[in-house]
C-alpha positions as CSV (number, residue, x, y, z in Angstrom):
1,X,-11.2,28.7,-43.1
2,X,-13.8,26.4,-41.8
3,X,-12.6,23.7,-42.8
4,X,-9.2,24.5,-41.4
5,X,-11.2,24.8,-38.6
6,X,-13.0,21.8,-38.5
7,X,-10.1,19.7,-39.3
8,X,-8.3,21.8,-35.8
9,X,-11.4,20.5,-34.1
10,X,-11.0,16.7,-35.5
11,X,-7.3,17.4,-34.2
12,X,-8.2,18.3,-30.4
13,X,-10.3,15.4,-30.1
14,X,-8.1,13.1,-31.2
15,X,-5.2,14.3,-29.0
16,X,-7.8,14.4,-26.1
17,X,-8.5,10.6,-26.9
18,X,-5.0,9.8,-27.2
19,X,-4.4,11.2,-24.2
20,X,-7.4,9.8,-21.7
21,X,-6.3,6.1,-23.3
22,X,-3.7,6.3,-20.6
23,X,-4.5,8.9,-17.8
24,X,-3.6,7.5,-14.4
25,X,-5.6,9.1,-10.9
26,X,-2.9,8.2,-8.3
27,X,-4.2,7.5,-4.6
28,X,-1.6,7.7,-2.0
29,X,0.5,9.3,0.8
30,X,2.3,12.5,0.1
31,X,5.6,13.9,1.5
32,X,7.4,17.2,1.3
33,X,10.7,15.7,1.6
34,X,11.9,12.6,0.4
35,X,10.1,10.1,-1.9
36,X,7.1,7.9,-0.4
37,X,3.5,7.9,-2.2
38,X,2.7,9.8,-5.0
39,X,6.5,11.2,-4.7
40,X,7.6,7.8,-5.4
41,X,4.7,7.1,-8.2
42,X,4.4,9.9,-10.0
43,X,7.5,10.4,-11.7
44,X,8.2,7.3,-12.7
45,X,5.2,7.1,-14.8
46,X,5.5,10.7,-16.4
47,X,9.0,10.1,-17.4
48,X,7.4,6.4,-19.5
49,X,5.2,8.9,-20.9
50,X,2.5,8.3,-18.6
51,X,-0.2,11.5,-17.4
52,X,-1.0,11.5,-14.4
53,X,-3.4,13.3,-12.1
54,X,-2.2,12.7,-8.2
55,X,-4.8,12.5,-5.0
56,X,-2.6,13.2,-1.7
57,X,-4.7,11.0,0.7
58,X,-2.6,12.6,3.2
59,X,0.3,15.0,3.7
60,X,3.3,14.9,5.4
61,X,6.6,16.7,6.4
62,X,8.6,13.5,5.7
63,X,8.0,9.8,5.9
64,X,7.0,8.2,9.5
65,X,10.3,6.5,9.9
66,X,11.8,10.1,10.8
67,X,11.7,11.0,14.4
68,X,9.2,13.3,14.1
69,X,6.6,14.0,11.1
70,X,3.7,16.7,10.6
71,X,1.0,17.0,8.3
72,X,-2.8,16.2,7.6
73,X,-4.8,13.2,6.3
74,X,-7.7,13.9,3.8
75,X,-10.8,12.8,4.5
76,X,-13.4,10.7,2.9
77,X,-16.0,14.0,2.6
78,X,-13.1,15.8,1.3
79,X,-12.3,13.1,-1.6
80,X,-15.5,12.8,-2.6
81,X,-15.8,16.6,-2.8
82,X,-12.8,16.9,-5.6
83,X,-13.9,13.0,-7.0
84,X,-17.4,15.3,-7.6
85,X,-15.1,18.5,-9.4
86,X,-13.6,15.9,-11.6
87,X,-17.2,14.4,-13.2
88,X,-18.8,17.2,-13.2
89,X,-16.5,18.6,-15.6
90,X,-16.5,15.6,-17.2
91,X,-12.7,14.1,-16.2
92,X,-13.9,10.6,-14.2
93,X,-14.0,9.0,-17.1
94,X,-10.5,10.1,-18.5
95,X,-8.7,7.5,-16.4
96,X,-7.7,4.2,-18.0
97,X,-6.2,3.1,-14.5
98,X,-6.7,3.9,-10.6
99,X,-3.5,3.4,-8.5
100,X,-4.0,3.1,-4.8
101,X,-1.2,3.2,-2.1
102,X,-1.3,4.2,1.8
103,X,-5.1,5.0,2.7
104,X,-5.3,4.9,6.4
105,X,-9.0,5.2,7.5
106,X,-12.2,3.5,6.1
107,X,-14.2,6.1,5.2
108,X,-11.1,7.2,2.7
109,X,-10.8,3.7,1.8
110,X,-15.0,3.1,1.0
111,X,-15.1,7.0,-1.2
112,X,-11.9,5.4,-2.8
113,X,-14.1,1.9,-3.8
114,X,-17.0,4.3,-4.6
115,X,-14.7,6.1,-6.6
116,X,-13.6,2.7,-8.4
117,X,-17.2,1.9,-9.5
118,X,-18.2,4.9,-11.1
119,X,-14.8,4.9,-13.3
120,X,-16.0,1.7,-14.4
121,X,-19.8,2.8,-14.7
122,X,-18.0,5.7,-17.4
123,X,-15.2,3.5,-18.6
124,X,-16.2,-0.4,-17.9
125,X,-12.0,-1.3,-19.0
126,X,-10.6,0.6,-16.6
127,X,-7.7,-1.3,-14.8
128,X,-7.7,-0.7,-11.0
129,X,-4.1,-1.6,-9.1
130,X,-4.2,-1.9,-5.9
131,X,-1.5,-1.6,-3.6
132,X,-2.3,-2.9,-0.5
133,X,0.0,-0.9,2.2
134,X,-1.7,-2.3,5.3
135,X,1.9,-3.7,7.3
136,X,5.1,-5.4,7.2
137,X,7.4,-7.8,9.0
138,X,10.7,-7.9,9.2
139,X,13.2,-11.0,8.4
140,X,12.8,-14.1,11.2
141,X,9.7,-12.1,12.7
142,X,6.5,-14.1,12.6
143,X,3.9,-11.6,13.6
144,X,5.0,-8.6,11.5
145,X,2.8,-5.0,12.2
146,X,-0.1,-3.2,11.0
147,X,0.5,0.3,9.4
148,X,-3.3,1.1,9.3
149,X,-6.2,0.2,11.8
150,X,-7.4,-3.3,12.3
151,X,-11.0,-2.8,10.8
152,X,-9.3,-2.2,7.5
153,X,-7.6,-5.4,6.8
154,X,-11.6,-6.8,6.5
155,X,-12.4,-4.1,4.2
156,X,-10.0,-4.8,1.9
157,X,-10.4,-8.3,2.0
158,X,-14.4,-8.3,1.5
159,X,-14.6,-4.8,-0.4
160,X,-11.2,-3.9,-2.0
161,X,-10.3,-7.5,-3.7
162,X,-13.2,-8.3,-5.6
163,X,-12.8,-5.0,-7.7
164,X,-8.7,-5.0,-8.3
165,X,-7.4,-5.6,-11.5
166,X,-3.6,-6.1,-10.2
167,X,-3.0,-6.5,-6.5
168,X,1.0,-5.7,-5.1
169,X,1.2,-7.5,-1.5
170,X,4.1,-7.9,0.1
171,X,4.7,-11.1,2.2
172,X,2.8,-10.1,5.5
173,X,-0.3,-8.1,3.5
174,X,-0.7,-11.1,1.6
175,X,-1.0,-13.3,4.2
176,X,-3.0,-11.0,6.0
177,X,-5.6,-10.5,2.7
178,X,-5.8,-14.7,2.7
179,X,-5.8,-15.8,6.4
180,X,-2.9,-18.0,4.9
181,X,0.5,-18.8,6.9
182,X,3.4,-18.4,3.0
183,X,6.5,-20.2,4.3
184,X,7.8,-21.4,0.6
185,X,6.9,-21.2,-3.4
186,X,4.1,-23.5,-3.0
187,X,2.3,-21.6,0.2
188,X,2.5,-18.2,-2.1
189,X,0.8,-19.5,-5.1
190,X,-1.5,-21.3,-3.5
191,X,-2.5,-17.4,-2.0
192,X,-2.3,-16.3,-5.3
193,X,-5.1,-18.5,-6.2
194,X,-7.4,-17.5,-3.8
195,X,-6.9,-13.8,-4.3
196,X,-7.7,-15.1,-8.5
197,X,-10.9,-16.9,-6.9
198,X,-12.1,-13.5,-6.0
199,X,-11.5,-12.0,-9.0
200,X,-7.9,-10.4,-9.0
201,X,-6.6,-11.0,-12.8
202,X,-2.7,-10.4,-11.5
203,X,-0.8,-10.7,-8.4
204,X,2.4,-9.8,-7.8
205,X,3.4,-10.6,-4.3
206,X,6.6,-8.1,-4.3
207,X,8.9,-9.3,-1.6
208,X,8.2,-12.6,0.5
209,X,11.0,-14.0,2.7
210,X,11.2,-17.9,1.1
211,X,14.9,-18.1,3.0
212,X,16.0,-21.4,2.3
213,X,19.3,-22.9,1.4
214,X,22.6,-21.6,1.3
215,X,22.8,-18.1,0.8
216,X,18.8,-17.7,0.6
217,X,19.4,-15.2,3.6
218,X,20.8,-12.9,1.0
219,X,17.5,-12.6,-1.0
220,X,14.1,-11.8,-1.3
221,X,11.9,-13.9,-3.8
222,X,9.0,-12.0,-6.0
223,X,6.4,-14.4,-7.2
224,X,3.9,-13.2,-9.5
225,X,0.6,-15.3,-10.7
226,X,-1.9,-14.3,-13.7
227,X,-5.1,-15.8,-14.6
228,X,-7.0,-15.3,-17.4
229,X,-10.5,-16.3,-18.1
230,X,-10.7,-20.2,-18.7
231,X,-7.0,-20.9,-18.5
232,X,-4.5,-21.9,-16.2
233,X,-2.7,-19.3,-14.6
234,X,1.0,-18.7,-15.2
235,X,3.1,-18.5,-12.6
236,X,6.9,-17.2,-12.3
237,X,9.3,-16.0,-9.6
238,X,12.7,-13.6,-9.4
239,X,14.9,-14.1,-6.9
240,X,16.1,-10.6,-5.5
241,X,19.2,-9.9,-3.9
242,X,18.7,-7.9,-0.9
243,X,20.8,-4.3,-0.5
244,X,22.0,-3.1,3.6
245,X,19.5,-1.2,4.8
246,X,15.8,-0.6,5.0
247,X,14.7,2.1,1.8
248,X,11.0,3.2,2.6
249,X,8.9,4.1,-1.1
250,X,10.3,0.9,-2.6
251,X,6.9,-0.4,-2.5
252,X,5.1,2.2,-4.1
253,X,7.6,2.9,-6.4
254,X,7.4,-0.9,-7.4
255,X,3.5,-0.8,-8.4
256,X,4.3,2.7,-10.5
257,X,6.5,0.8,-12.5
258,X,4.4,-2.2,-12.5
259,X,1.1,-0.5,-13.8
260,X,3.4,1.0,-16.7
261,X,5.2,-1.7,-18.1
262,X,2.0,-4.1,-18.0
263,X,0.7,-0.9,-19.9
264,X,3.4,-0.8,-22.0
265,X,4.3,-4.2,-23.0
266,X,0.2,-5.1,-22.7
267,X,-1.2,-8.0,-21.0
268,X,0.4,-11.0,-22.3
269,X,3.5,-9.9,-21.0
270,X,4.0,-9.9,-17.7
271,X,7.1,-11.7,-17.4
272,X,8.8,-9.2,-19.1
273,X,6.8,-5.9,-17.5
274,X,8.0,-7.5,-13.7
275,X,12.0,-7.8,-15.0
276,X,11.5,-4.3,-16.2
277,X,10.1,-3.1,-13.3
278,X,12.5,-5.2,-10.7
279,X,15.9,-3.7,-12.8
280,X,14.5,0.0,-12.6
281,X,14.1,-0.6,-9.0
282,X,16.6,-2.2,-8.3
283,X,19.1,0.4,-10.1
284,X,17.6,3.2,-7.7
285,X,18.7,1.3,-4.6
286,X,21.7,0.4,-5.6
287,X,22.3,4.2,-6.5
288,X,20.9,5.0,-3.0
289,X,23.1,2.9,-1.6
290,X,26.1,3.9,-3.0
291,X,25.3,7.8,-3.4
292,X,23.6,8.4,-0.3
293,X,23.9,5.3,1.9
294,X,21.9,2.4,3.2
295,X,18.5,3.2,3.8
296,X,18.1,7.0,2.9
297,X,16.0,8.8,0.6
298,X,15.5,6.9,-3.4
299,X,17.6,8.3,-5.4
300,X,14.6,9.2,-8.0
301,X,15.7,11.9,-10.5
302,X,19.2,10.8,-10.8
303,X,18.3,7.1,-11.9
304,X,15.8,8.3,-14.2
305,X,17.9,6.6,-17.4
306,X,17.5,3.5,-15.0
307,X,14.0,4.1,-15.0
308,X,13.3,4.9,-18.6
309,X,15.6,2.2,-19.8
310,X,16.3,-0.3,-18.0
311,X,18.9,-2.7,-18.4
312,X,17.5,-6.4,-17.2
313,X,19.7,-8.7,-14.9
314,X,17.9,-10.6,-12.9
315,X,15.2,-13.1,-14.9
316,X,12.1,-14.5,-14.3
317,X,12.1,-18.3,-13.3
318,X,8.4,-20.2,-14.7
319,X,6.8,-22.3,-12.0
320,X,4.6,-24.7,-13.0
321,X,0.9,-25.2,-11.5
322,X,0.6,-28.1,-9.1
């Protein structure tokens, strides 16, 4: 009997390692209806067999595009009160990877970068993506608009960037995070580049508007850039056709899917993690579109074969370093 027992033992603690070698802690927005945030993130990465343990940095009725929206915003005392629950029961260091979405004030933002560097003082391989909601633009505007306060766009240039592993800009946040004006391919990578300088291993910058040519109107290009110690980095793009309408969680649902196919797939292969990832999301709005119309809620649960297995249209295109 006690060696039935011991071997049960032996068991546990293998399933526990099994399990904390991919254990995500998911930082973002939260909505009763609809799918923004963690609504957007979490599912997508349980159904690729993905745990996850969620952090609501705030909590809504409904996405702000709606006329009207209620809810509460955590604080940064009241993260690092459940960021103290976790360790002291010994969790922290259970998470192979820290996704961050929508954080809107900077004393959530600091306990989340405070957070960061004591998963890494447990578990020094822990891969941190960052998605940097901080604004958008829309197509021909040249200004585009902040989401979050000012102050934060320097906090997340000086504070956030040096400790990302993966960073998932759109067009306007990356220009924002490099004090760069991105007008074509070359104007992105060269971004790219300086957010490698400070130490981000990936960038995926997920939709810049590169409209040039005929029919360029019609997409959006994704350019993603990868640098590993010593090398060059490699460099590819997807063009995206673009859908009517405006689908808010697209974003968000994009880094889920990211952070789990460059799980997945591993490291060397982010060409085919990104076409993964673009066909899953691009399956769910075309489903929203058709189902439910332009711009309305993702339909999440019904493309979840889309999500699980995706079939891959669009292709990556190499660019080659200047």
């Amino acid at each position: 009997r006690s060696r039935i027992s011991r071997v049960d033992s032996s068991l546990q603690q293998l399933d526990m390692r099994r399990e904390i070698r991919e254990r995500v802690l998911s930082i973002q927005s939260h909505v009763v209806h609809g799918y923004v945030g963690n609504k957007a993130a979490v599912f997508p990465l349980q159904v690729l067999g993905i745990e996850v343990d969620a952090i609501n940095s705030v909590q809504f009725s409904n996405h702000t595009g709606y006329p009207r929206f209620t809810g509460d915003r955590l604080t940064g005392e009241r993260l690092e009160e459940l960021i103290s629950g976790l360790e002291s029961n010994g969790l922290l260091g259970g998470y192979s990877h820290i996704l961050t979405g929508y954080i809107g004030a900077a004393s959530f933002l600091r306990a989340v970068l405070r957070l960061v560097r004591r998963v890494r003082e447990l578990r020094p391989d822990a891969t941190f993506v960052c998605d940097p909601v901080l604004g958008d633009k829309t197509r021909g505007d040249t200004h585009g608009k902040l989401y979050v306060p000012e102050e934060l766009v320097e906090i997340y240039k000086n504070e956030v960037i040096p400790l990302a592993s993966v960073l998932t800009p759109n067009h306007f946040e990356a220009e924002l995070l490099t004090g760069r004006n991105i007008s074509n391919c070359s104007d992105a990578f060269d971004a790219c580049g300086h957010l490698h300088a400070q130490g981000v291993r990936t960038v995926v910058i997920t939709s810049a508007d590169l409209a040039a040519g005929a029919g360029a109107e019609q997409c959006i290009t994704l350019l993603a850039s990868q640098q590993k110690e010593g090398q060059e980095p490699t460099r590819f793009k997807i063009e995206i056709p673009l859908l009517p309408g405006s689908y808010t969680g697209t974003g968000d649902l994009t880094a889920a899917l990211l952070l789990a196919w460059m799980h997945k797939l591993g490291d060397a292969n982010l060409v085919e993690a990104v076409e993964k990832t673009i066909a899953s999301v691009q399956a769910v709005l075309s489903r929203t579109h058709d189902e439910a119309g332009p711009g309305k809620e993702l339909r999440l649960v019904q493309s979840v074969a889309d999500i699980t297995t995706p079939v891959v249209i669009l292709h990556a295109t190499p660019v080659a370093n200047n």
